[in-house]
C-alpha positions as CSV (number, residue, x, y, z in Angstrom):
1,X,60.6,124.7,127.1
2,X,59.3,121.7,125.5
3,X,57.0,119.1,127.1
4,X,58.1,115.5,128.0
5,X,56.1,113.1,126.7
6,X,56.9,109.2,128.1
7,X,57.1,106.5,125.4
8,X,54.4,106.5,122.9
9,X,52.5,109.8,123.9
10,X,52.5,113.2,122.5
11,X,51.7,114.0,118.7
12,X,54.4,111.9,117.4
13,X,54.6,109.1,119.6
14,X,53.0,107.3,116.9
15,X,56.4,106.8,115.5
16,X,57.9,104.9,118.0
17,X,57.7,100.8,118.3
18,X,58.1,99.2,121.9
19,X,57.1,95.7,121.4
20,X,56.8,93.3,118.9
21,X,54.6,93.1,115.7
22,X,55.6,90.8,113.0
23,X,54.2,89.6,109.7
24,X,52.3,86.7,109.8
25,X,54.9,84.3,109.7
26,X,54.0,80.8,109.9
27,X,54.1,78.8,113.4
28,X,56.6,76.7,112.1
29,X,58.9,78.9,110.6
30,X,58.1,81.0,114.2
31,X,58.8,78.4,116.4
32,X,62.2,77.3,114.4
33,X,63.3,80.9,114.8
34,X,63.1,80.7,118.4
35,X,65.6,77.9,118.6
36,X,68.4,80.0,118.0
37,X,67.0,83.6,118.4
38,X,65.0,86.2,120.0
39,X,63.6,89.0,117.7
40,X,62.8,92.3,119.3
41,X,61.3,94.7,117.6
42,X,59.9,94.8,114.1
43,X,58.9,98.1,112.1
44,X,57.6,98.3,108.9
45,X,55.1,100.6,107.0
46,X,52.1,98.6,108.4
47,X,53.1,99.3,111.6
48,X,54.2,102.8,111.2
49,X,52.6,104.0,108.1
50,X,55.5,105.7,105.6
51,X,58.4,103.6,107.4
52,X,60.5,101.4,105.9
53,X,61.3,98.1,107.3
54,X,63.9,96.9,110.4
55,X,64.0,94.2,112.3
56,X,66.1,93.7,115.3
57,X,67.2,89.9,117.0
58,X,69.5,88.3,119.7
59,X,71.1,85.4,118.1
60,X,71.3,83.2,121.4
61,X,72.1,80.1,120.3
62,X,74.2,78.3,117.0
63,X,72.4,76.3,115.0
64,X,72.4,73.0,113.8
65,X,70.6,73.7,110.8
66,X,72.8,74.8,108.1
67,X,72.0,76.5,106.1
68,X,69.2,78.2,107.9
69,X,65.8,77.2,107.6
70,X,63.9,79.8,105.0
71,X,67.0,81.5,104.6
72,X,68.3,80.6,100.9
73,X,69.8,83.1,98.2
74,X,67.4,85.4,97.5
75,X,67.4,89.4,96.5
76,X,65.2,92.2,96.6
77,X,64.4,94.8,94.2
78,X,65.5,97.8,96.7
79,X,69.1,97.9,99.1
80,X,69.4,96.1,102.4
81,X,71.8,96.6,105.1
82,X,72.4,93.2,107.5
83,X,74.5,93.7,110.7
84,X,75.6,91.3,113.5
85,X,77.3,93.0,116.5
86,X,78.8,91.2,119.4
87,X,77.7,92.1,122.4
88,X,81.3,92.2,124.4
89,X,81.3,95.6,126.2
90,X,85.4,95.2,126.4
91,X,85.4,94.8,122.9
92,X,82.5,95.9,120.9
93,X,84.4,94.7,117.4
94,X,84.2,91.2,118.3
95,X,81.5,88.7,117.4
96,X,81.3,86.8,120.1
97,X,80.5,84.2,117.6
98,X,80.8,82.8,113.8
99,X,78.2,83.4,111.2
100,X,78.7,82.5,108.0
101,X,76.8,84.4,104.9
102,X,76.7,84.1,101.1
103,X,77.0,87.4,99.5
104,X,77.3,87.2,95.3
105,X,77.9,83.3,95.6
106,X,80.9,84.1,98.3
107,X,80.8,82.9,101.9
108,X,81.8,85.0,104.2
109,X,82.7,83.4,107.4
110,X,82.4,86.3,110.0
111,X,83.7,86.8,113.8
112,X,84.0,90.7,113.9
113,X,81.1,93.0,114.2
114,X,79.7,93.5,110.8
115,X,77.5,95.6,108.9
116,X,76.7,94.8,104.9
117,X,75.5,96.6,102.4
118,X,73.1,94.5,99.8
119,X,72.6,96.4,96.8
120,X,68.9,95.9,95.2
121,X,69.6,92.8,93.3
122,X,72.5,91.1,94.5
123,X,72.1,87.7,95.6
124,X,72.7,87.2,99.3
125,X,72.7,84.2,101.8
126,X,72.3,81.8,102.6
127,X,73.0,82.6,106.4
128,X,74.4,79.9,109.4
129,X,74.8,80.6,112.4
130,X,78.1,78.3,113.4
131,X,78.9,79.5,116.8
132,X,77.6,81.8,119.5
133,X,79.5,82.7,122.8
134,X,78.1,85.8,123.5
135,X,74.5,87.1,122.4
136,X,75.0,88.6,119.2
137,X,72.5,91.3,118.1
138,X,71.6,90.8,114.1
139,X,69.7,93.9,113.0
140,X,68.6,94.4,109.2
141,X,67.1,97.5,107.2
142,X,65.0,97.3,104.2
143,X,64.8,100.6,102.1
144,X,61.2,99.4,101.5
145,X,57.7,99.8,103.4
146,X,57.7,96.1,103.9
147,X,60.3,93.2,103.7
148,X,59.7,90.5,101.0
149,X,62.6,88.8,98.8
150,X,62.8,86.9,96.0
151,X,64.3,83.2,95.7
152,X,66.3,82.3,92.1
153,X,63.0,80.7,91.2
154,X,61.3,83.9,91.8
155,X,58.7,83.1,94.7
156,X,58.3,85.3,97.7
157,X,60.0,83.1,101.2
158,X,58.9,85.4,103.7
159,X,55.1,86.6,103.9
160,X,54.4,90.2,104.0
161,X,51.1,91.9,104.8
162,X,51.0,93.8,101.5
């Protein structure tokens, strides 16, 4: 019979991440975030060497900034999946909420739950957050140890540790 281990303990505890560690984002661009959301957990491959990178948010709150702040058409050099899920436990499929996103130079104005694929090198945002009724839970996956992305001018908008 195998042991229980709580949390973090055991061998391979190490792999787990129960509270938050971020990149060094700037106080600004951490205290703007706050106004409309509430990130949860980061991982990445500084916090769990050989992972890729996730974060995981509440959106709490639409914003008046649109588009978001920091959050213009960029890509990446490796595939992205973004999701939003609403958080209606009657109905898991809606949104709770409007967001709008740019994917390819197309907005997409969303109010279902929605998960997207961003192939490495497609242009993607920029992201607004038009509405929120119900907490809406944005996730997104990086298949790369850390998150960085590239504007059209080519300069990196969101600082990594590597």
């Amino acid at each position: 019979m195998s042991k229980i281990f709580m949390n973090t303990e055991g061998e391979y505890g190490k792999y787990i991440v129960q509270e938050l560690k971020t990149p060094d984002f700037s106080q600004e661009f951490v205290d703007f975030y706050k106004t409309y959301a509430r990130r949860v957990l980061w991982m990445d491959s500084n916090n769990v060497p050989g992972a890729f990178q996730m974060n995981i948010s509440w959106y709490m709150n639409a914003s008046d900034v649109r588009p978001l702040y920091r959050h213009d058409e960029h890509s990446h050099d490796f595939d992205e999946l973004v999701g939003f899920i609403g958080s209606n436990p009657d109905d898991p499929y809606d949104l709770g909420g409007e967001i709008e996103i740019g994917i390819g130079g197309e907005l997409h104005r969303l109010t279902k739950s929605s998960v997207i694929f961003m192939p490495a090198n497609l242009k993607h945002l920029p992201l607004s957050i038009i509405r929120v009724d119900r907490p809406i839970l944005h996730f997104s996956v990086s298949m790369n140890p850390v998150y960085r992305n590239k504007k059209s001018e080519g300069d990196v908008t969101l600082p990594s540790k590597d």
